[in-house]
C-alpha positions in Angstrom: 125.7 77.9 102.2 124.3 81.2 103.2 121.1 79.6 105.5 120.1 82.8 106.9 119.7 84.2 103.2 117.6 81.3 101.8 115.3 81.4 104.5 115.1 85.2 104.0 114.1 84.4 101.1 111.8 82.2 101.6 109.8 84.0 104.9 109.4 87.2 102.4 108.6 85.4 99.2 104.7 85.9 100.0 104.5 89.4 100.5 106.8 89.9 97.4 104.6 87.3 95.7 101.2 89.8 96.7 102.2 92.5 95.4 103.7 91.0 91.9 99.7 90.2 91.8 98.2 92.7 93.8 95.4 95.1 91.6 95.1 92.5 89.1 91.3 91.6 87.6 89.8 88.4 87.9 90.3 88.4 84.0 94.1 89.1 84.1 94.9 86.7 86.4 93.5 84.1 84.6 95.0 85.2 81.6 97.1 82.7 79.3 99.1 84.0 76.3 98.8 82.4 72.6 102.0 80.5 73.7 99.8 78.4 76.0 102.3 79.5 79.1 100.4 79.5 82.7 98.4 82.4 83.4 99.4 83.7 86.7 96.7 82.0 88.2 98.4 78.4 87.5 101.4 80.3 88.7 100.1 81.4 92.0 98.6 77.7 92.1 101.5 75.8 91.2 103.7 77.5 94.1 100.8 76.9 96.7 100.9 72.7 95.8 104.7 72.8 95.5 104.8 74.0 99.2 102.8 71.3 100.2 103.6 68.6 98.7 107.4 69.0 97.3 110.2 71.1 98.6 108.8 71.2 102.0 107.9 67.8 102.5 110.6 66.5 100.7 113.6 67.7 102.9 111.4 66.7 106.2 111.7 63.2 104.8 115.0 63.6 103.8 116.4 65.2 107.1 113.8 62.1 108.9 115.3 59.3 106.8 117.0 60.1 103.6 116.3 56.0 102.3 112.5 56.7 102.5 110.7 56.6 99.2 108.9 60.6 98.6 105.6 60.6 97.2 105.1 60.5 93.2 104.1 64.5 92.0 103.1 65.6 88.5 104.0 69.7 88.8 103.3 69.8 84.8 100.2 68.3 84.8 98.8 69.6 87.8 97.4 72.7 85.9 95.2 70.8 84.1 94.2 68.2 86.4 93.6 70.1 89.1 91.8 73.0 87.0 94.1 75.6 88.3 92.6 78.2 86.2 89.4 77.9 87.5 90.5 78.1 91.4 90.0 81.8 93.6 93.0 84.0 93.0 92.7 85.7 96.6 92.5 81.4 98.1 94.7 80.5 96.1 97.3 83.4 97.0 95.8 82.7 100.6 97.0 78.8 100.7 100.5 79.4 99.3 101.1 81.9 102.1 100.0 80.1 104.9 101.9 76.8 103.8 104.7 79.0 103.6 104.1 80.1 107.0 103.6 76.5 108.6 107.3 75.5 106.6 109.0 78.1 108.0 108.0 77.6 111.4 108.7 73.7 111.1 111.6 74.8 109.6 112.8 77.1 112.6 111.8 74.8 114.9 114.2 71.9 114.2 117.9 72.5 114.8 120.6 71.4 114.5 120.0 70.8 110.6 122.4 68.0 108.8 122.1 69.9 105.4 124.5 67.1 104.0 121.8 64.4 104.6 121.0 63.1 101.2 118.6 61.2 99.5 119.2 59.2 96.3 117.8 60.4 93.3 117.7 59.8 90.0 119.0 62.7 89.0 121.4 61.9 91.3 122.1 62.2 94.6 120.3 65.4 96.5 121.1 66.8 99.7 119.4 68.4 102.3 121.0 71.7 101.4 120.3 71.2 97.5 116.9 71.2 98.4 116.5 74.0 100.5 118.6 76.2 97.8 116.2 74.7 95.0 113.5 75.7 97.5 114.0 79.2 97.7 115.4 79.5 94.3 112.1 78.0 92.5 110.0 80.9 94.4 112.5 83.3 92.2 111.9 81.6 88.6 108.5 81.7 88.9 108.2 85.3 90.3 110.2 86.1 86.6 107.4 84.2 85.1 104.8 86.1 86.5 106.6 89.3 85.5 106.9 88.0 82.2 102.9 88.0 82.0 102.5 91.3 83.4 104.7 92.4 80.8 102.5 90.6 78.4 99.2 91.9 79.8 100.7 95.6 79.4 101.3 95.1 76.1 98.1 93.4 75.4 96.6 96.3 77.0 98.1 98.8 74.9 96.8 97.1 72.1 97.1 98.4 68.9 100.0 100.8 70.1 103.2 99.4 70.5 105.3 99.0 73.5 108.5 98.6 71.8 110.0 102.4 73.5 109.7 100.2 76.9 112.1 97.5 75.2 112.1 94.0 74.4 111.4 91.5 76.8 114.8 89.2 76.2 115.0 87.0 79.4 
């Protein structure tokens, strides 16, 4: 495992994660297509409660003791519950970067690291360094979501031309 890139990764994701939203309108951010995909609002949101209260936390319980229970989430019902479209872009964007900030520091802070710690699962058995690459990975697939509705707001926005010279969105 390449630690020194995932936690590259994961120290820049917030800058590169302000400017994928950076001169965006209120109105764009909270944006949703006809698909009924997250705007990039929910998006912003969804990384900000996933630092908190899964990757992060769940590899300090793991590396602390890999038998303890981790706490129930609902990721795909948090937009929803927790109104996630209705929340402040710039607080929003704020509280994802400074829980990123607090988890790297925590993270720096304890060495040595037993990435081969694991805790069952019942997708089957994770370790320590399976969630730190699923970590900084998950900051990645959402960033290519976001994209995806920028590339969806242009089009909108060109509205009634077409934006097919730019080519077709296929990933």
């Amino acid at each position: 495992m390449n630690e020194a890139a995932l936690m590259s990764d994961l120290t820049g994701f917030p800058a590169v994660l302000s400017a994928a939203v950076a001169g965006l309108s209120d109105a764009q951010f909270r944006w949703k297509p006809a698909s009924g995909a997250y705007s990039i609002l929910e998006v912003v949101c969804h990384l900000a409660d996933e630092e908190v209260e899964d990757f992060a936390l769940r590899l300090r319980l793991t590396l602390e003791d890999p038998t303890q229970d981790w706490p129930k989430i609902d990721p795909a019902n948090w937009a929803q519950l927790r109104k996630h479209n209705e929340q402040d872009p710039a607080e929003s964007l704020a509280r994802f970067t400074k829980s990123r900030a607090d988890n790297m520091l925590w993270l720096a802070s304890i060495r040595p690291i037993d990435w081969e710690t694991t805790h069952p699962h019942p997708l089957g058995d994770l370790k320590a360094a399976d969630l730190f690459a699923s970590w900084a990975a998950h900051d990645w697939l959402h960033l290519r979501q976001i994209t995806k509705r920028r590339y969806e707001l242009c089009t909108t926005a060109g509205s009634p031309y077409d934006a097919l010279y730019a080519g077709e969105w296929s990933a």
